[in-house]
Structure formats: structure tokens, C-alpha cells
Phi, psi and omega in degrees: 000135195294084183323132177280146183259152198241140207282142173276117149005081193311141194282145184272131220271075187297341210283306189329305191291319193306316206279315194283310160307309164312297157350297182275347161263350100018285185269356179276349186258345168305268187012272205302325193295319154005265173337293198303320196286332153289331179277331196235027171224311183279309185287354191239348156283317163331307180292274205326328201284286169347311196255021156270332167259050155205167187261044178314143198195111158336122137112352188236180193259154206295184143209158153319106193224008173072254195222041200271316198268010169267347213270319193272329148303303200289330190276333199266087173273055174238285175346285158317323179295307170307306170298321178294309151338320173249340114355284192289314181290358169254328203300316177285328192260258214320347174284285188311281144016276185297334209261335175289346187262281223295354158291331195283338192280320184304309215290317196229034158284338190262128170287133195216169187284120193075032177286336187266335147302327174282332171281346187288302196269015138317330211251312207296016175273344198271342186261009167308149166276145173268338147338289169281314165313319184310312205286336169301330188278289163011300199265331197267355180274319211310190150257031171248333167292201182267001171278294207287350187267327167329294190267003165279311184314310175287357177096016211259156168284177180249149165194170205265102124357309183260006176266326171244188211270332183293287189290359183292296197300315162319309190274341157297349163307274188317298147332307184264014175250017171262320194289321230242307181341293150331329135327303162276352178304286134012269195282348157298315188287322174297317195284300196284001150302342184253007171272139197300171156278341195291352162274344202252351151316298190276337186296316192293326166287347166230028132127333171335147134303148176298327170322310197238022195230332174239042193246315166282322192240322175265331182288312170289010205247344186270007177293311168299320185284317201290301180301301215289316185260354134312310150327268158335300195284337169326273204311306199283312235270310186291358173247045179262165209196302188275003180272338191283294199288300163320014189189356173203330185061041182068354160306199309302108131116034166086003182296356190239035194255103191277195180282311193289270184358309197281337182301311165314303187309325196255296189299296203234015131254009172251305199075036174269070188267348156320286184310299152344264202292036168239356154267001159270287180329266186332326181288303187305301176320276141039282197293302203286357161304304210285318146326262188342294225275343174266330189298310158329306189295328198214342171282335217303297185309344184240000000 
């Protein structure tokens, strides 16, 4: 009898199983962050959504309340007040904000001597406490300080900024767009390190200008950064709070009474925190409009 040959075996796909153990050591250095992010990101949005359709109050008992604190949003023109108010102030710091990082992302993208000091101090506002910068800007907005020795030297009058209703939001404008600039400095400064030179090369042999070298070749090439930091400064402008608490207290006369201000203001001197996370549901709803609505605009090709 014919010894039967016996069929070699198919090699078993080592790389697969090699793929699946990475994988699982992968997720044991995820994990933890994993976690953190559900307890102390996902469960308190989660939560805030839950005590929006209730009249939650320390210390008193809960009841169900449907869709009573959005009914109570749509009526409440404090609310409404609040939201323009927090509008207007992004409207002003986010445009101003992307157009202040990238001259700073121009200025110190080509390396020069004490190019890396000037982004270091570029950058330091963002690791500033704003806390303490608010008590500074305070003195430099009063009318004794150097902004008003500024608009009298231009002929303009001088006054504390932060007293009126007109001028509060422009210098709060200004604050974050001094604390955040450096951030977007950063992420501008990253993207045109990766682009190539060799175009911005051939434009220069054939004769562009810088005008028209970032008009053409470097600003479309600047679209993912440009979409990405929109994004951000949209989400921090609408959650601005601590320059609001620290320098106006939402004054004068609600001109600065921002959203998160009013949420604070309802949540944790009132103790409404129903009503509180039912104007965070709005905030959040808010963002992720606006979001769409950039991605559609500056996002699309990416």
C-alpha cells in the first residue's frame, strides 16, 4: 500500500494572531484613559442630560418634569439675552483669534535668529493662569491704565472698558484672543512646516509675490488647520466664563452675561440645577450646530 503523502499543512497567518496581541496591549495603555473619560467626561454629560428633564435641588426630592425647564428656556429672556451675548463675543474673538495666530504662525514660520524665543513667548499666554491675567487686564482696560493712555494718545476718549455695555465685550474679545492666540500659533505653524517648498519655490522663479504665494499655494494647502481651529476657538468662545467671572461679573447691566455665566449663575447660586443643565443641553446643542454648519463651510474637501 502506497504510503499516502501527507499534505502540507497551510501556514497559519502569524502576522494575524502578532495583530491581535498588539491589539490587546494596545487596549490595556488605552484603558485607563478610557475610563477617566467615561467617569469624568461621558457620565456628567450623560448626567447633565438626565437632571434636564427634572427640578433637581440638593436637599429637596426629585420629580420628573419632562420638557418643563426647555419651555422655561424658550420664555426666559435672560436667556435669550445671554445667548446674543455669547454670540456676539465669539463672533468678535474667533475671526480676530485664526487671523492673530496665523500673522504670528507668518512671522516665525521661516527660522531666524531668536525664532524659537519669540514662539516660546508667543505661546506663554496660553499656559498663563487666566485668573490671574483677568486681574491684570482689569487695571490695563481701567481708566487710568494703558489701554486708555493708548486712545487718548489716538485721540479717541479714555475710559474703563469694562464699565460700559458697548465696549465690555470687544475687550473681553481681546482677552481671549491674547490668552488662545499662541495655540493657534502652534497648530498653523505645524501645518506649514509640512508643506512642501518646492512650489512656493517655482512661484518665486516665476515671479509671485509673497501676497500671492500665500494666497494661492499656501492658504489652500492651510484648510484642515484653518476648519480644525475653528472648531476650538468656536467651543472655547462659547464656553467662556472665566474672563466673564473675573473682570465683570457679567456686568454692566448683563452686557457680559454670557451663557456658561448664566448656567453658573442658575446652578450654583440658585440651585436650580434642572433648569442649569437645561441650558448646558442648549449650549451643547449650540456647538454641535455650529460645528456642522463650519464643516459644511471650510471643511467639506476634508
Amino acid at each position: 500500500m502506497a504510503a499516502v503523502a501527507e499534505r502540507p499543512r497551510p501556514d497559519r497567518p502569524l502576522g494575524g494572531s502578532l495583530r491581535r496581541k498588539e491589539a490587546r496591549i494596545g487596549l490595556l495603555f488605552v484603558l485607563p484613559c478610557l475610563l477617566l473619560f467615561v467617569v469624568f467626561r461621558f457620565g456628567p454629560g450623560v448626567a447633565g442630560l438626565l437632571l434636564a428633564f427634572t427640578d433637581y435641588t440638593p436637599g429637596a426630592v426629585t420629580h420628573l418634569t419632562g420638557l418643563e425647564n426647555f419651555r422655561r428656556l424658550w420664555d426666559d429672556p435672560l436667556f435669550w439675552s445671554s445667548l446674543r451675548v455669547t454670540v456676539v463675543y465669539t463672533v468678535l474673538a474667533v475671526p480676530a483669534g485664526v487671523a492673530a495666530s496665523l500673522g504670528l504662525a507668518l512671522l516665525t514660520r521661516r527660522a531666524f535668529r531668536g525664532s524659537k524665543l519669540f514662539r516660546s513667548v508667543f505661546f506663554l499666554p496660553v499656559v498663563t493662569s487666566l485668573v490671574l491675567a483677568s486681574t491684570v487686564f482689569v487695571w490695563i482696560f481701567s481708566t487710568d491704565g494703558p489701554w486708555s493712555a493708548v486712545m487718548g494718545f489716538l485721540g479717541l476718549p479714555s475710559q474703563n472698558w469694562l464699565s460700559d455695555s458697548v465696549l465690555v465685550l470687544p475687550a473681553l474679545a481681546l482677552v481671549g484672543i491674547w490668552s488662545r492666540c499662541g495655540y493657534g500659533m502652534l497648530i498653523l505653524l505645524a501645518r506649514m512646516q509640512e508643506l512642501p517648498v518646492e512650489l512656493e519655490e517655482a512661484a518665486l522663479v516665476d515671479g509671485a509675490g509673497p501676497v500671492k504665494r500665500f494666497r494661492y499655494i499656501v492658504a489652500p494647502q492651510l484648510k484642515p488647520a484653518f476648519f480644525f481651529l475653528a472648531v476650538i476657538e468656536t467651543t472655547v468662545s462659547f464656553q467662556v466664563f472665566d474672563a466673564v467671572y473675573m473682570m465683570t461679573g457679567g456686568g454692566p447691566a448683563n452686557a457680559s452675561y454670557s451663557l456658561v455665566f448664566q448656567l453658573y449663575d442658575t446652578g450654583f447660586k440658585y440651585f436650580d440645577f434642572g433648569y442649569a443643565s437645561a441650558i448646558g443641553c442648549a449650549l451643547f446643542l449650540l456647538t454641535i450646530v455650529v460645528a456642522l454648519v463650519q464643516r459644511a463651510v471650510l471643511g467639506k474637501e476634508k
